[in-house]
C-alpha positions as CSV (number, residue, x, y, z in Angstrom):
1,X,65.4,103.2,114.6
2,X,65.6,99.8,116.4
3,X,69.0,98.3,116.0
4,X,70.3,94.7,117.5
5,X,72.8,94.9,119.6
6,X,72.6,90.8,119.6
7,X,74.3,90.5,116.2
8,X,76.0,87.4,117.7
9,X,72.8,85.5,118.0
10,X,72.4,86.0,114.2
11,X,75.3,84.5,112.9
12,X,75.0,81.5,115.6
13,X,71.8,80.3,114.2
14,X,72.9,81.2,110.1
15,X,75.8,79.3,110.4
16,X,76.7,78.1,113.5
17,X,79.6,76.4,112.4
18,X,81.5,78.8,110.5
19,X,85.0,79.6,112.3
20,X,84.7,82.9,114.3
21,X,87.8,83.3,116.7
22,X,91.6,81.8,117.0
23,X,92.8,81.5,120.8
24,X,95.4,79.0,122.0
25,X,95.9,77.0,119.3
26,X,92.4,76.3,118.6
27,X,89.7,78.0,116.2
28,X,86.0,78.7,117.9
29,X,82.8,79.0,115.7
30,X,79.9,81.3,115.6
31,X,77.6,78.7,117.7
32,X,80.7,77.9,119.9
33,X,81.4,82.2,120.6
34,X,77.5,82.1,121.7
35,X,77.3,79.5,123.8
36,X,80.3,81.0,125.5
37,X,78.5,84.4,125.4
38,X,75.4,82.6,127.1
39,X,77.8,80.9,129.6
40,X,79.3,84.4,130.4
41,X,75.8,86.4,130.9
42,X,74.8,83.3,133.4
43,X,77.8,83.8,135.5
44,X,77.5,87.5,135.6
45,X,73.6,87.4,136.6
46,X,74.7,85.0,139.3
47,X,76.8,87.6,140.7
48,X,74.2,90.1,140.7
49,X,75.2,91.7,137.9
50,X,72.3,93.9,136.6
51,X,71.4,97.1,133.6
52,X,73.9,99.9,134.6
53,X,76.3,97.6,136.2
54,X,79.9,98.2,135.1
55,X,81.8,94.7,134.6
56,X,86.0,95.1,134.3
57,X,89.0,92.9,132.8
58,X,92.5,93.3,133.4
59,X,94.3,91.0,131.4
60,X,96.5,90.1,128.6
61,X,94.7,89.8,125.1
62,X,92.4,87.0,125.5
63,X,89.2,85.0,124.3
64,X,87.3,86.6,127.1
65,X,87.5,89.6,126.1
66,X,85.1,88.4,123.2
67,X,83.0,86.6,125.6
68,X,82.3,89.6,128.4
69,X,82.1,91.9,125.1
70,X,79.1,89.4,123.4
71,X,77.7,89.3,127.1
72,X,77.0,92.4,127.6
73,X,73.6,92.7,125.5
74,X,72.6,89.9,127.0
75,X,72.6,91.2,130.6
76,X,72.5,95.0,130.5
77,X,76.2,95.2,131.9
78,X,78.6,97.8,130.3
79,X,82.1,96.2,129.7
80,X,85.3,98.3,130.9
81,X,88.7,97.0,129.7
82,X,91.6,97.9,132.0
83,X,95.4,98.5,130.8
84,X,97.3,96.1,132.3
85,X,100.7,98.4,132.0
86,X,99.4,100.6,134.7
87,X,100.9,100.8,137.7
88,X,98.9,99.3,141.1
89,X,98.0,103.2,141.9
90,X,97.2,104.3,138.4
91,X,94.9,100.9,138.1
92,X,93.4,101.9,141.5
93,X,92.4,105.5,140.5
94,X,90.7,103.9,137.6
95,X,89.1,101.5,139.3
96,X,88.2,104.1,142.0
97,X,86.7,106.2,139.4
98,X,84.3,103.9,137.4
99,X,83.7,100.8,140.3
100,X,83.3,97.4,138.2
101,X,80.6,95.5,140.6
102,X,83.5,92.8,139.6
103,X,86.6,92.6,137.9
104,X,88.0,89.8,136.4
105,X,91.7,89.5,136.3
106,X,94.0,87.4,134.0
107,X,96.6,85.1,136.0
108,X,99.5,87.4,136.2
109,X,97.3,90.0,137.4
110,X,96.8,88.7,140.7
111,X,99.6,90.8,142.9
112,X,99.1,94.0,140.3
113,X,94.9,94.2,141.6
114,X,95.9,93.2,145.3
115,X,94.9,96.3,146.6
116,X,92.2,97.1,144.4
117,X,89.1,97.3,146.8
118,X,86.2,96.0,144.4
119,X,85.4,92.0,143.9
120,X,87.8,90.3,141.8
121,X,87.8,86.8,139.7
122,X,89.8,85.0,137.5
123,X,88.9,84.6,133.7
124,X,88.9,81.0,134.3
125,X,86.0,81.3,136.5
126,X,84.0,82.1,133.1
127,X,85.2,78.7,132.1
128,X,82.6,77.4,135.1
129,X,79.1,76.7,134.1
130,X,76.4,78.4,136.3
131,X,72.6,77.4,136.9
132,X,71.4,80.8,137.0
133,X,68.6,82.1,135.2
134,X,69.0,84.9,132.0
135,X,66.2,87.7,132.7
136,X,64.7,89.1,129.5
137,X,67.1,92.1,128.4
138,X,66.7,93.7,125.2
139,X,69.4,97.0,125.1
140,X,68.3,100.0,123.5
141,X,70.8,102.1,121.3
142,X,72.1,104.5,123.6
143,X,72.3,102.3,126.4
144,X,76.4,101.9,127.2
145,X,78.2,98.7,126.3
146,X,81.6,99.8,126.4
147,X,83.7,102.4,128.7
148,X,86.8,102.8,127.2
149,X,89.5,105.2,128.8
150,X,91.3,108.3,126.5
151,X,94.7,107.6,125.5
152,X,95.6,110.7,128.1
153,X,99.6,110.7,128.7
154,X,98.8,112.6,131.8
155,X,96.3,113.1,134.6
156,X,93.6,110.7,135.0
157,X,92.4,109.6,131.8
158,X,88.3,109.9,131.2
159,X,85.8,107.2,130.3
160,X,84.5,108.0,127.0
161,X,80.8,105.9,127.3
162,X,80.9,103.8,123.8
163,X,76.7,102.7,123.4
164,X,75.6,100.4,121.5
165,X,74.6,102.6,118.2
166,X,78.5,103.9,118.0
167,X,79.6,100.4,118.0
168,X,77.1,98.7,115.6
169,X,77.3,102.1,113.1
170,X,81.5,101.6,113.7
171,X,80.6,97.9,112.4
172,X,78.8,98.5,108.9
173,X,80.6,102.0,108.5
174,X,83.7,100.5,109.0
175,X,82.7,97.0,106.7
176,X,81.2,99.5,104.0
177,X,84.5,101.6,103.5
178,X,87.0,99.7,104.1
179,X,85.6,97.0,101.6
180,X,85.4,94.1,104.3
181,X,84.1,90.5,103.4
182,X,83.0,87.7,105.5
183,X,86.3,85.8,104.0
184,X,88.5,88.7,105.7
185,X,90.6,87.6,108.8
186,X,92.8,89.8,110.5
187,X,95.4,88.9,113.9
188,X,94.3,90.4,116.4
189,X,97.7,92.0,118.6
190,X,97.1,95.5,119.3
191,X,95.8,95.9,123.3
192,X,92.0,94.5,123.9
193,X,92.2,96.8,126.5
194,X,92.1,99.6,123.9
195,X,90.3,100.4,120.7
196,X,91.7,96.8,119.0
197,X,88.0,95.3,120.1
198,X,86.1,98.0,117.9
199,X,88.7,98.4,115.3
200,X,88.6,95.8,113.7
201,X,87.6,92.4,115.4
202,X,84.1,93.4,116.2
203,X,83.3,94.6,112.5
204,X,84.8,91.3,111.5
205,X,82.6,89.2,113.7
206,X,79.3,91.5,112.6
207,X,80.3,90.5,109.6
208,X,80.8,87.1,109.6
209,X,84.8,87.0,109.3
210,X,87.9,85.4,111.1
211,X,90.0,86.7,114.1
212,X,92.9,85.5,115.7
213,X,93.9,86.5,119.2
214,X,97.7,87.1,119.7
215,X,98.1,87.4,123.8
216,X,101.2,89.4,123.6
217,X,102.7,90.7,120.2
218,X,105.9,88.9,119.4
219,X,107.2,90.0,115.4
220,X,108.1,86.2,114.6
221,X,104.8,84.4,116.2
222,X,103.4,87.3,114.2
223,X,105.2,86.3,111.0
224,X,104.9,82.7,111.4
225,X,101.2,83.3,111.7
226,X,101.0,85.0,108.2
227,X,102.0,82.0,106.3
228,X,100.1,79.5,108.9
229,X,96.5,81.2,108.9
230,X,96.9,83.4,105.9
231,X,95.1,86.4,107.2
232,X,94.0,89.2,104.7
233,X,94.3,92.4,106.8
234,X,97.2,93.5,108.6
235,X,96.3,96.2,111.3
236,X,98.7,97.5,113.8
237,X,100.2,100.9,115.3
238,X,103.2,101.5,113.3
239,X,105.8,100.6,115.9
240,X,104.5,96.9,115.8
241,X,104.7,97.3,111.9
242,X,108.7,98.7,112.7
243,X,109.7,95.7,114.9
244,X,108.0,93.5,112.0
245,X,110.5,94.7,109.1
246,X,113.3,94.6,111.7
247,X,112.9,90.8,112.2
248,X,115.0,88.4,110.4
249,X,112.5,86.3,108.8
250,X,110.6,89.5,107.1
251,X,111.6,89.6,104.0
252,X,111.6,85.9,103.8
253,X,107.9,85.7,105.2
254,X,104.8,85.1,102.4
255,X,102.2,88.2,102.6
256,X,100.2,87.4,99.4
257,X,97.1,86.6,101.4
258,X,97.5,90.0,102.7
259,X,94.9,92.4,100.7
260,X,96.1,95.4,102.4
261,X,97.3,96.8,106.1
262,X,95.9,99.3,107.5
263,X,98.4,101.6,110.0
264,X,96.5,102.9,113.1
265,X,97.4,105.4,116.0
266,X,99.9,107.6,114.6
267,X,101.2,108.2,110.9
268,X,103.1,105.1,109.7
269,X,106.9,106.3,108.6
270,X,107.1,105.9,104.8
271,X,110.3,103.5,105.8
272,X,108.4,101.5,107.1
273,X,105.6,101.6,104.4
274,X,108.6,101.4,101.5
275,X,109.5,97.5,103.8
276,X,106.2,96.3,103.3
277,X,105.8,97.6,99.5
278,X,108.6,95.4,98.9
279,X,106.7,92.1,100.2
280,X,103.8,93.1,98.3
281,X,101.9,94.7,101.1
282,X,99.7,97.5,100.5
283,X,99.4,100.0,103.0
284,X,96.5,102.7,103.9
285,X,96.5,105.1,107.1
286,X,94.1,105.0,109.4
287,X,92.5,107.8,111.3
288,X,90.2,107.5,114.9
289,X,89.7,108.5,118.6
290,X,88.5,106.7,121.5
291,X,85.2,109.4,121.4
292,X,84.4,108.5,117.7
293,X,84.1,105.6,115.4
294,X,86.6,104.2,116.2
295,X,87.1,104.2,112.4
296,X,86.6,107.7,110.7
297,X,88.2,108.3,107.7
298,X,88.8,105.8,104.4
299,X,89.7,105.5,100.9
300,X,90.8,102.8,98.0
301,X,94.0,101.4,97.5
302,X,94.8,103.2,94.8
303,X,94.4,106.5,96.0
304,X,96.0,105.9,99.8
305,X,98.7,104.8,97.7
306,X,98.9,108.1,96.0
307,X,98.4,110.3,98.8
308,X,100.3,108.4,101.5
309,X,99.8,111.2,103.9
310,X,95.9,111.3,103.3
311,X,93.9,109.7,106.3
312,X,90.7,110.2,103.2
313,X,87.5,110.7,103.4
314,X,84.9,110.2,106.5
315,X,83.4,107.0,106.2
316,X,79.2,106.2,105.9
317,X,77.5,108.2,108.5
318,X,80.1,110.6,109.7
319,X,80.5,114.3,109.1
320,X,83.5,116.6,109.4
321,X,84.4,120.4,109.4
322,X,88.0,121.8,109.7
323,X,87.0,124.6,112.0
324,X,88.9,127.5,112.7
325,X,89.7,129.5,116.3
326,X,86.0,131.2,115.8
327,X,84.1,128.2,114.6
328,X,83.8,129.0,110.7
329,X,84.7,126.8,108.3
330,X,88.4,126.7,107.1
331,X,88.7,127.2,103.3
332,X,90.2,124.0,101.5
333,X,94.4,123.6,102.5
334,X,93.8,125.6,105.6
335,X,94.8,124.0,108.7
336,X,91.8,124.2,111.5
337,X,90.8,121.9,113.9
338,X,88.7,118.6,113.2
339,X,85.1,118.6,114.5
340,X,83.4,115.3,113.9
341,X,79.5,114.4,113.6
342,X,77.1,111.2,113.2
343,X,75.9,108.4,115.5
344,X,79.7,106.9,116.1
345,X,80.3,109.9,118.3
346,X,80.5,108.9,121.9
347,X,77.5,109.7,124.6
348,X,80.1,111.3,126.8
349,X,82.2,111.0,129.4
350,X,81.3,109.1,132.5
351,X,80.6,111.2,135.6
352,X,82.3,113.8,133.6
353,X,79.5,116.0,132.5
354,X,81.7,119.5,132.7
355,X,84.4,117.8,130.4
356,X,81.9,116.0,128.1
357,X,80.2,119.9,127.9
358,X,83.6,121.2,126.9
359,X,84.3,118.6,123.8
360,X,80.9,119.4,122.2
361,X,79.7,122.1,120.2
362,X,76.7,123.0,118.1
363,X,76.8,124.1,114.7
364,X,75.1,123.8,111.1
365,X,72.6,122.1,112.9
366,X,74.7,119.7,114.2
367,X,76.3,118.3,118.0
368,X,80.0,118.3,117.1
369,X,82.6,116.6,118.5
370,X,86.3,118.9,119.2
371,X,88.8,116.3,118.3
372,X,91.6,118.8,119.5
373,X,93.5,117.2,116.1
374,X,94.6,119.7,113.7
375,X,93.9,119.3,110.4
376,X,93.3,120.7,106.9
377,X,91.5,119.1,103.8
378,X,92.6,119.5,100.1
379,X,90.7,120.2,96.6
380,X,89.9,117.1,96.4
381,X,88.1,116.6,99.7
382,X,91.0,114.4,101.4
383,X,91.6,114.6,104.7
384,X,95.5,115.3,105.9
385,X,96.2,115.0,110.3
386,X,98.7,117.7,110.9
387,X,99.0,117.0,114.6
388,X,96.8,117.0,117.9
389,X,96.1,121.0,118.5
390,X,98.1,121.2,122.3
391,X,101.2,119.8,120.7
392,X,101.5,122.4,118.0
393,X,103.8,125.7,119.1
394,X,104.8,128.9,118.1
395,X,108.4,129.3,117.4
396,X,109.1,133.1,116.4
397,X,105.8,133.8,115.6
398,X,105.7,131.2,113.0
399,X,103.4,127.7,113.7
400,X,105.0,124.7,113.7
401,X,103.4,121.2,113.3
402,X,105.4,118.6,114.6
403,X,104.3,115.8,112.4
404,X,105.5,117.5,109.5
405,X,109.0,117.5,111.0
406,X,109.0,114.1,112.1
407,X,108.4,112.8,108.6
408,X,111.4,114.2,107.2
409,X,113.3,112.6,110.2
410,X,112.0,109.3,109.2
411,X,113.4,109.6,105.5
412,X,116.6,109.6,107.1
413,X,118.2,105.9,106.8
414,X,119.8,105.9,110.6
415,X,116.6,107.2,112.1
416,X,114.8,104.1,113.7
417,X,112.2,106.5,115.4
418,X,111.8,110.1,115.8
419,X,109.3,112.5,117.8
420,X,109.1,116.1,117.9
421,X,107.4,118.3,121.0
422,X,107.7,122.3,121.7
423,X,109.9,123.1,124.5
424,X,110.3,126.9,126.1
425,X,112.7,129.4,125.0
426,X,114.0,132.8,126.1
427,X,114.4,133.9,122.5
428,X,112.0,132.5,120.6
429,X,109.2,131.5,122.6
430,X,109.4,128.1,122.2
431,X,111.5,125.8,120.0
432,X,111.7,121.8,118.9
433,X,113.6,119.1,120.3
434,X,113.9,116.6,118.9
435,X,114.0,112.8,120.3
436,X,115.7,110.5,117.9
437,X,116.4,106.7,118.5
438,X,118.8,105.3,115.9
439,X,118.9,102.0,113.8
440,X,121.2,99.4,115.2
441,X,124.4,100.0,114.2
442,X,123.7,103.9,113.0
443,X,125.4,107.3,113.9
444,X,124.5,110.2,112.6
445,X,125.2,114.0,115.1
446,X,122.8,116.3,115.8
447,X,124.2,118.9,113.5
448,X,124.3,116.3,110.4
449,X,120.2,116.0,111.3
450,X,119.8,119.4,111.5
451,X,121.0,119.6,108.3
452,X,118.9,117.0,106.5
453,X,115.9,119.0,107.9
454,X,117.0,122.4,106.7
455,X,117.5,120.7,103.1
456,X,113.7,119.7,103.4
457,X,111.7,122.4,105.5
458,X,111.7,126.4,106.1
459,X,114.1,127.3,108.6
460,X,112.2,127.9,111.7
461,X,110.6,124.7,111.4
462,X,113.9,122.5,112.1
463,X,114.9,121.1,115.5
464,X,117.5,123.7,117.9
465,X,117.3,120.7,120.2
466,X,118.2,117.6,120.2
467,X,118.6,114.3,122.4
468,X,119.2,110.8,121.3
469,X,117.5,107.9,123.3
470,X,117.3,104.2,123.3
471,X,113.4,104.3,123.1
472,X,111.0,106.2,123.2
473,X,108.5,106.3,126.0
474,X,105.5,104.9,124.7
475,X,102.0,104.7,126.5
476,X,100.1,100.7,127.0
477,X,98.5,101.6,123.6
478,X,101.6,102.1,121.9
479,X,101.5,105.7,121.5
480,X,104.7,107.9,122.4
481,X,104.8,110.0,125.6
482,X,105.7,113.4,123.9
483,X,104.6,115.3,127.3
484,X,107.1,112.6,128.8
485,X,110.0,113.8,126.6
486,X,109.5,117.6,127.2
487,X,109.0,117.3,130.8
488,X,112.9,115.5,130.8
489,X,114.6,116.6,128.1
490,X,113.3,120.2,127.5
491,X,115.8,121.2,129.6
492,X,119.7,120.9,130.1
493,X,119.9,117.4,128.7
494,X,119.0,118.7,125.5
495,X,122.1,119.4,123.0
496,X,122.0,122.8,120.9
497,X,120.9,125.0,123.7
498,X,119.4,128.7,122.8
C-alpha cells in the first residue's frame, strides 16, 4: 500500500487559505505552512542535507517545529527533536549518539549547545530564502521521519525510529476514534520536543484543523487563550491540568467551546477531573508510548465518563493482548503485561538492534510490541493501566501496584500530588514510600495518611514510608522521576522506618 507522506501539499492546493497554525500573535494558513515547508527543504538541501540524514532542533515550542516536521518528506531527512531541559552533557550524549548533519538551536540555546561538536544554526536562519534546487524525493512508508527519544528517567534514553506509516496511521487512527473534525483546534503546550507533535497537532493538520503554539506553558496565557481562540480540545499531562485549576481566573474562565480534554502521560487525579467537571469540561484518559501510536487506546464520552479509570479500547488498526509471565493470554480482570500490534508500532530503535530484539516478540501470528506497562482488561473489553511492570513490587509476598495507591492519595483534599515507588526492606522485602506534596496551606501527618489509605485498601498495600516534598521531580516531559525519589528517600529520610 502506497501512502503520502506529503499530506501538506494536499491541503495547500484544497484550500490554501484555510487557517492551519497560531505562533506569535499571528494565525498561518495551509498555503502559508507549505511555502514555509518548501522554504525549509531548500535550506536543508543547501546544506547538503540528503535521504538518511538526521536534522535536530533544540528549542522552545515553536513554528519550526512544524516547518522541519513538513520538510522532512520533502528531502528524505529524518527530524530529531532535542529536550531542551537537559543538561550540556546529557544533550551532548544525545547528540553523540544520533549525529544531526545540523542542529538548529532556538535563541537561548546558544551557551547550552556550545560544546556540542556537530554544525549548529539558528531557527531564524529558516526564515532566509535559499536558491537551491529541491531534488525529486518521494518517501516510502517505512522510511524514518521522526526519532524521538524514550521518556527513560535513567541511563541514556533510546531513539525509538517513528516512519512515516506510524505517523500517518497515528493520524486517521487517532481522527477516527477520537471523533476529530476539521473545525477542531487544540493549544498546543505540552513539549514539541516530545510526543505533543504526533499527539495531537499533526492529526489536526492531516486533517484540516487549527493549532496554536504556546512557547512555554503559563496557566493564565493558557486561560486567556480559551476564551480568545475558543479551542475545542484540551490536551495536556495532568500536572499542566493541576496548575490550571490552581489559577485564580479558573473558575471564572469560559470552557464551552471545549468539547472534551483529553489527559495524557499519566492517570489524571479525579481532583483534578471533579475542577474541570465543574466548568463543564469533559474529561477522557489517554493512553500511548513513544514506540507506539502515539495514540492507542479510545472511547466516547459517555463511557470514559463512566469508567474514569478506563484508558478504552485500542483504536483503528491496533491490536492488544494482556500477556502473562509465559506469553499466554491473561483471562479478563487479570493483570498481565500489555503487548501492542499494527502499523503504529515503531521500526525500532536506532543503532540499538539488541534492545529493539528485546521489546519484540512473536505471537498469534503477530510482531508484538512489550510495552513493560501492566495492565488488565475487563468483561467488557476496556482497558485499565495498572502501572509500568519495573515499578510494581512485592511487599510480603503480596503485589502491589502503585497507581492504585496513588489514587486514593489524590482523594485526599490536602494532597496536591502524590507518587508511590517500592523501596527495600529487611522484613518484608520491599515496602512503599510514599512522596506527598501538599496543597498550599494543607497539613495533614503521615500517620493521618496512612490512615485514609487503610480505610480504602488491603493492608499490605498502604505506605510504611513516607516523606513530604515541595515538588516532585518531574522529567522535560512532565513525567515524575519515581527512580529519583527511591534513590533519595528510600532511605533514612523516609519517616516510619521498618
Amino acid at each position: 500500500m502506497e501512502l503520502d507522506a506529503n499530506v501538506l501539499a494536499r491541503h495547500a492546493a484544497y484550500h490554501p487559505d484555510r487557517r492551519a497554525a497560531y505562533f506569535r500573535g499571528r494565525w498561518y494558513t495551509y498555503g502559508e505552512l507549505y511555502a514555509r515547508a518548501h522554504r525549509t527543504a531548500r535550506h536543508l538541501a543547501a546544506l547538503g542535507v540528503g535521504p538518511g540524514d538526521r536534522v535536530g532542533i533544540l528549542a522552545h515550542n515553536h513554528l519550526a517545529y512544524l516547518d522541519l516536521f513538513f520538510a522532512a518528506p520533502l528531502v528524505g531527512f529524518a527530524l530529531v527533536p532535542y529536550n531542551h531541559r537537559l543538561s550540556a552533557h546529557e544533550l551532548e550524549a544525545l547528540v553523540q549518539y544520533t549525529q544531526p548533519k545540523v542542529l538548529f538551536l532556538g535563541p537561548e540555546m546558544r551557551e547550552k549547545a556550545a560544546r556540542l561538536e556537530v554544525p549548529l544554526r539558528p531557527l531564524a536562519a529558516l526564515e532566509e530564502e535559499v536558491e537551491a534546487a529541491l531534488p525529486a524525493h518521494r518517501p516510502g512508508a517505512e522510511d524514518v521521519a521522526l526519532l524521538l527519544f524514550t521518556g527513560g528517567t535513567t541511563g541514556l534514553p533510546k531513539a525509538a525510529m517513528l516512519p512515516y506509516r506510524q505517523l500517518l496511521v497515528n493520524a486517521f487512527s487517532t481522527v477516527f476514534s477520537w471523533g476529530l473534525f476539521p473545525t477542531d483546534r487544540c493549544v498546543v503546550a505540552t513539549p514539541m520536543f516530545h510526543a505533543a507533535l504526533n499527539a495531537l497537532a499533526t492529526p489536526l493538520l492531516y486533517l484540516g484543523g487549527e493549532v496554536l503554539i504556546q512557547e512555554r506553558f503559563d496557566p493564565e496565557e493558557y486561560l486567556e487563550w480559551v476564551e480568545a481562540h475558543r479551542p475545542t480540545l484540551l490536551f495536556m499531562v495532568p500536572t499542566m491540568f493541576q496548575m490550571l485549576i490552581e489559577h485564580p481566573r479558573f473558575s471564572q474562565t469560559d470552557f464551552s467551546s471545549v468539547r472534551f480534554a483529553i489527559s495524557g502521560g499519566a492517570p489524571c487525579p479525579a481532583p483534578v477531573r471533579e475542577a474541570f467537571r465543574r466548568v463543564g469540561v469533559r474529561f477522557k484518559q489517554g493512553y500511548g508510548l513513544t514506540e507506539c501510536g502515539v495514540n492507542c487506546f479510545a472511547m466516547d464520552l459517555e463511557e470514559a465518563e463512566a469508567y474514569p479509570e478506563s484508558v478504552g479500547r485500542p483504536v483503528l488498526h491496533l491490536w492488544a493482548r494482556i500477556a502473562r509471565e509465559d506469553g499466554s493470554e491473561a483471562d479478563a480482570g487479570e493483570v498481565g503485561e500489555l503487548w501492542l500490534s499494527g502499523p503504529v508500532v515503531m521500526r525500532g530503535y536506532f543503532a540499538r538492534p539488541e534492545e529493539t530484539q528485546a521489546v519484540f516478540v512473536a505471537a498469534q501470528g503477530r510482531r508484538w510490541l512489550r510495552t513493560g506497562d501492566l495492565a488488565f482488561r475487563d468483561a467488557a473489553g476496556r482497558y485499565y493501566i495498572v502501572g509500568r511492570k519495573k515499578e510494581m513490587f512485592i511487599s510480603g509476598g503480596e503485589n502491589v501496584y502503585p497507581v492504585e495507591v496513588e489514587r486514593v492519595l489524590y482523594d485526599h483534599p490536602a494532597v496536591k500530588e502524590a507518587v508511590v515507588v517500592g523501596v527495600p526492606d529487611p522484613k518484608w522485602g520491599e515496602v512503599g514510600l510514599a512522596a506527598v506534596v501538599l496543597r498550599p496551606g494543607a497539613r495533614v501527618s503521615a500517620e493521618e495518611l496512612r490512615a485514609f489509605v487503610r480505610a480504602r485498601l488491603a493492608a499490605y498495600k498502604v505506605p510504611k514510608r513516607w516523606v513530604f516534598l515541595e515538588a516532585l521531580p518531574k522529567s522535560g516531559a512532565g513525567k515524575v522521576l519515581k527512580r529519583e525519589i527511591a534513590e533519595r528517600y528510600g532511605g533514612t529520610h523516609a519517616e516510619g522506618q521498618g
